[in-house]
C-alpha positions as CSV (number, residue, x, y, z in Angstrom):
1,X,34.7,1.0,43.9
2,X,31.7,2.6,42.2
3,X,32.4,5.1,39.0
4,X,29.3,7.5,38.5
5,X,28.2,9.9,36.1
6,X,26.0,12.2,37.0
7,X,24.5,14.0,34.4
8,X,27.3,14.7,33.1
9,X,28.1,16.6,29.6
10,X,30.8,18.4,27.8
11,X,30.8,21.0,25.0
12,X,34.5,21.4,23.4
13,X,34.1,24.8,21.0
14,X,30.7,25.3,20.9
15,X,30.0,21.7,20.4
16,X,28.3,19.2,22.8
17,X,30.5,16.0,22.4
18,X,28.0,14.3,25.4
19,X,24.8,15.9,27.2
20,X,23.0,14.4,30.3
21,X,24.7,11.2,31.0
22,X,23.9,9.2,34.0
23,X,25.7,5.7,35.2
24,X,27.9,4.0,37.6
25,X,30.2,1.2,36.9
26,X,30.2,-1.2,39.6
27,X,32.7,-3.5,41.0
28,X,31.9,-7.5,39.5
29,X,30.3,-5.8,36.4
30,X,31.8,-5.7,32.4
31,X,29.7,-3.0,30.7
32,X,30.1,-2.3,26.9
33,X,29.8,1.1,25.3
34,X,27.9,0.3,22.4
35,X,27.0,3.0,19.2
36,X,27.4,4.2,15.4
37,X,30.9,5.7,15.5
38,X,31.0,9.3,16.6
39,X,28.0,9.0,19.3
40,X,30.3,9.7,22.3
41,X,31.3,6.6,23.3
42,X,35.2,7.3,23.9
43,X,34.1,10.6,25.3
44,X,32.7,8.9,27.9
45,X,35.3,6.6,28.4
46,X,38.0,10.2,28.4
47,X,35.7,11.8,31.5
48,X,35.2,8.2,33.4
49,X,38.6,8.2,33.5
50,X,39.1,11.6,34.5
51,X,40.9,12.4,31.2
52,X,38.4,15.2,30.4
53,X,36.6,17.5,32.2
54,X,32.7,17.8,32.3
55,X,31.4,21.3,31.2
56,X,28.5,20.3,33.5
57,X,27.6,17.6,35.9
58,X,30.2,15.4,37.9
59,X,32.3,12.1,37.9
60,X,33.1,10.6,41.2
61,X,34.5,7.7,42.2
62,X,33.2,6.2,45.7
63,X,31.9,9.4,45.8
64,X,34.6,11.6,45.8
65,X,34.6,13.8,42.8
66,X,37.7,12.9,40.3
67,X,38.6,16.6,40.3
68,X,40.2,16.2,43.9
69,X,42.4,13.4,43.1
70,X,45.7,14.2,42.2
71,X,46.6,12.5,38.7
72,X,49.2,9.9,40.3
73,X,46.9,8.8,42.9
74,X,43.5,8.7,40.3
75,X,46.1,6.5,37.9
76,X,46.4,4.5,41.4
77,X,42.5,3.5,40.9
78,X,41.5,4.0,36.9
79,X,43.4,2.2,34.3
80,X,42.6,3.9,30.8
81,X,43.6,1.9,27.8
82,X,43.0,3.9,24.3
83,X,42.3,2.3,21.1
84,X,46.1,3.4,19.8
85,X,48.1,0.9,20.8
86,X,50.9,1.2,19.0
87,X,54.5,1.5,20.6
88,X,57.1,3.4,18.4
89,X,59.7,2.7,21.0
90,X,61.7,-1.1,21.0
91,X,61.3,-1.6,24.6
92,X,60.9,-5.0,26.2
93,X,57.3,-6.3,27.0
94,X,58.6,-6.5,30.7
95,X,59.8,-3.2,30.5
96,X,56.1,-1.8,29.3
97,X,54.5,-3.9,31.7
98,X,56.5,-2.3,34.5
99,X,55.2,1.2,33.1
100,X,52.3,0.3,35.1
101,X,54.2,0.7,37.9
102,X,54.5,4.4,37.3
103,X,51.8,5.7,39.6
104,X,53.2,4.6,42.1
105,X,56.9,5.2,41.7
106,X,58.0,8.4,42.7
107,X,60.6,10.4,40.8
108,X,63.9,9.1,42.3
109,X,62.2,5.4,43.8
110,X,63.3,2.7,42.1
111,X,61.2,-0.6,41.4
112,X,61.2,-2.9,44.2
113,X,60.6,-6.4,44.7
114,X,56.9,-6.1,45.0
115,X,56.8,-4.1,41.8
116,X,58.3,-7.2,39.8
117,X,55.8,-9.3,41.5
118,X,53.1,-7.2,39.9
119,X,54.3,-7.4,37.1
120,X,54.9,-11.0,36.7
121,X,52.0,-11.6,37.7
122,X,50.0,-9.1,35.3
123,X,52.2,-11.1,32.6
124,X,50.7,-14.7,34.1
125,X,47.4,-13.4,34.2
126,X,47.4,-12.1,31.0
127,X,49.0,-14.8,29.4
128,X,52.6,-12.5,27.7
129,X,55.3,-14.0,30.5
130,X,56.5,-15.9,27.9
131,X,57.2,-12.8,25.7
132,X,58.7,-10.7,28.8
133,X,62.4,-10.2,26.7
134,X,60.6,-9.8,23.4
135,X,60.6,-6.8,21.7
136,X,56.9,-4.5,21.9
137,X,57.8,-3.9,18.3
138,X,58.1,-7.5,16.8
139,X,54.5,-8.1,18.1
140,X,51.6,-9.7,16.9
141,X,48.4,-6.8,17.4
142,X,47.1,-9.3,19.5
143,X,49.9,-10.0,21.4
144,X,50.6,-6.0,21.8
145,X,47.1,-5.8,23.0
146,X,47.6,-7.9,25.9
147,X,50.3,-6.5,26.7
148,X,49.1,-3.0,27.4
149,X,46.3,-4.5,29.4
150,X,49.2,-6.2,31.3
151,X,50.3,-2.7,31.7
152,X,47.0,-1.5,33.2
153,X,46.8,-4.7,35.7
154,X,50.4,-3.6,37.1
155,X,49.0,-0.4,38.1
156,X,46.7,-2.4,40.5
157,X,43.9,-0.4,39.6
158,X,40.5,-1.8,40.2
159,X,38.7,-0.1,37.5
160,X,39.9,-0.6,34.0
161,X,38.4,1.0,30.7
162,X,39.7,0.4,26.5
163,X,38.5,2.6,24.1
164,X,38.0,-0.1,21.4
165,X,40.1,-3.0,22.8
166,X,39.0,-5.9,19.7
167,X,39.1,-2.8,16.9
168,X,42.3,-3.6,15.0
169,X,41.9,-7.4,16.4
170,X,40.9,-10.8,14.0
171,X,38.4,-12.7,15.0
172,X,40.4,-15.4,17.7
173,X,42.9,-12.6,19.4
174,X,39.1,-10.5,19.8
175,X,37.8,-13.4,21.3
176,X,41.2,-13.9,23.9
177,X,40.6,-10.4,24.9
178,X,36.9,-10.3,25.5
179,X,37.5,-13.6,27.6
180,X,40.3,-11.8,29.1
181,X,37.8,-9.1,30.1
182,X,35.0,-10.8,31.3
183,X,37.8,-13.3,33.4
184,X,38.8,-9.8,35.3
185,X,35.2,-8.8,36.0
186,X,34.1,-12.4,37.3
187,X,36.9,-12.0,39.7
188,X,35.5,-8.2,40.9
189,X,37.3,-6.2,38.9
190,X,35.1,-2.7,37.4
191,X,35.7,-3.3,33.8
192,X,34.4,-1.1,30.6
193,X,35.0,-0.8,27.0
194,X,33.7,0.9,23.8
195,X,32.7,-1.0,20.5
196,X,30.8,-1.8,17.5
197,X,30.3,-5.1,17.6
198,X,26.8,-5.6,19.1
199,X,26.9,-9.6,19.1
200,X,30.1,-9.4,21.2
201,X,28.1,-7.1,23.6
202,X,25.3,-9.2,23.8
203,X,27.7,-11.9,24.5
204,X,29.8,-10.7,27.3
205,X,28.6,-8.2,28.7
206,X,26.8,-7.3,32.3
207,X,25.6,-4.2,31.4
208,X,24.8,-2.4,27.9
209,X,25.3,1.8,27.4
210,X,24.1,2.1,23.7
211,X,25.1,6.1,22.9
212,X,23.6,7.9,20.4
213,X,24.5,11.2,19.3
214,X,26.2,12.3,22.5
215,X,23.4,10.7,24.7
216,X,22.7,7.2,26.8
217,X,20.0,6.0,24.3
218,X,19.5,3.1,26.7
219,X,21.2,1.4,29.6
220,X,20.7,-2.2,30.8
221,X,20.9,-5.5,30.5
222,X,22.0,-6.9,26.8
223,X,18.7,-8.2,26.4
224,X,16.7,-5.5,27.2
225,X,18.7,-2.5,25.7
226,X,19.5,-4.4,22.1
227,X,16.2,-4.8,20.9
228,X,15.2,-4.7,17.5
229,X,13.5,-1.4,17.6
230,X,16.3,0.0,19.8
231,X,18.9,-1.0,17.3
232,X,17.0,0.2,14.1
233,X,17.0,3.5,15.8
234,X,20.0,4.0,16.6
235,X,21.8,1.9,13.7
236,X,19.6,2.0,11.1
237,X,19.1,-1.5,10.6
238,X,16.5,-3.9,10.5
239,X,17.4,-7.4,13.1
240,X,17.6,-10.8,12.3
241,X,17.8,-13.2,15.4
242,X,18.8,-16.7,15.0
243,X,19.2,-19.3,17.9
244,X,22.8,-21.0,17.7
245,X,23.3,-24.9,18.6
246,X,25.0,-23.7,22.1
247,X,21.4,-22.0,23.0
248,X,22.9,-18.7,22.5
249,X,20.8,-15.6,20.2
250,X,23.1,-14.3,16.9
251,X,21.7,-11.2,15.6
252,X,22.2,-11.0,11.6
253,X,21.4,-7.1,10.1
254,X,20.2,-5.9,6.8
């Protein structure tokens, strides 16, 4: 299923929070939403997942604009994970993993086999079966991390965007999640996410957005969007680039 932007914007009181964006997210494909904080980047996100509204332009999903979806059956197809994770409620990780289940679930159905199927398996996949009687609460942020992507996988949705998904992560449980990520993409899923971290972008990702001040700057593949001159300008920072033993490119900044 193909996401699309077209030239797309939205002004919330008297303010344009994005102008003029243009992209689709495609099936197979892990983009990463790359900018200085404040350049629009969870906007984005909010109207790809039909969260906000565009002042002008459109978002359509196979074509269809987002507007004419109902919000159950849109939550059938786009799985929206924000950067607040936390869970003030002690409920079992099996019981917010079957959360997922919600959009499909009507109001006095009750979960049935095949709904504990897709959850177990959303457990398996993202590695938390073993935590399915634990407490959300007693969590690692790791841990709690994948389990609300194990949340978004038991919706079945085959388009999934975080706002931020490594943010409050150290270095290994960023690493588990970004493998995670690019794990569902290899295997077709349409899979997008915000963040800062431009070496993590150049490492995992398809495709590149880099959003500055409420505008696609560039969009691409890593290597040609994250140039030196693309990054100065939007980061304000000169670029080292230094080749690793595994043949891989780390960018250093100053």
């Amino acid at each position: 299923m193909n996401l699309t932007l077209h030239n797309a914007g939205i002004q919330i009181e008297g303010c344009w929070l994005v102008q003029d964006a243009s992209l689709t997210l495609s099936p197979g494909q892990l983009t990463a939403f790359i900018g200085p904080n404040g350049a629009g980047k969870t906007t984005l996100l909010r109207l790809l997942a039909g969260l906000w509204q565009p002042t002008l332009g459109l978002v359509t999903l196979n074509g269809r604009k987002l507007y004419q979806f109902q919000r159950r059956e849109l939550a059938q197809h786009i799985a929206f994970v924000p950067q607040n994770t936390d869970i003030g409620f002690a409920f079992t990780v099996k019981d917010i993993v079957m959360m997922g289940r919600n959009p499909h679930l009507g109001r006095f159905r009750h979960e049935t086999e095949y709904d504990y199927h897709c959850v177990e398996q959303a457990m398996i996949k993202t590695d938390v079966a073993y935590l399915a009687t634990r407490l959300v609460t007693e969590l690692s942020g790791g841990e709690r991390q994948r389990v609300v992507i194990a949340r978004s996988l038991a919706t079945e949705a085959k388009i999934i965007l975080l706002d931020e998904p490594t943010a409050s992560l150290d270095v290994a449980h960023a690493l588990e999640v970004l493998d995670l990520l690019k794990e569902l993409a290899n295997e077709g899923q349409t899979v997008a996410f915000s963040m800062h971290d431009i070496n993590y972008a150049m490492r995992y990702a398809d495709q590149v957005a880099l959003v500055h001040k409420g505008r696609l700057f560039e969009l691409g593949l890593p290597k040609k969007v994250l140039t030196d001159e693309a990054i100065d300008d939007v980061f304000g920072v000169s670029v080292e680039r230094v080749a690793v033993s595994t043949g891989e490119t780390v960018l250093f900044f100053r």
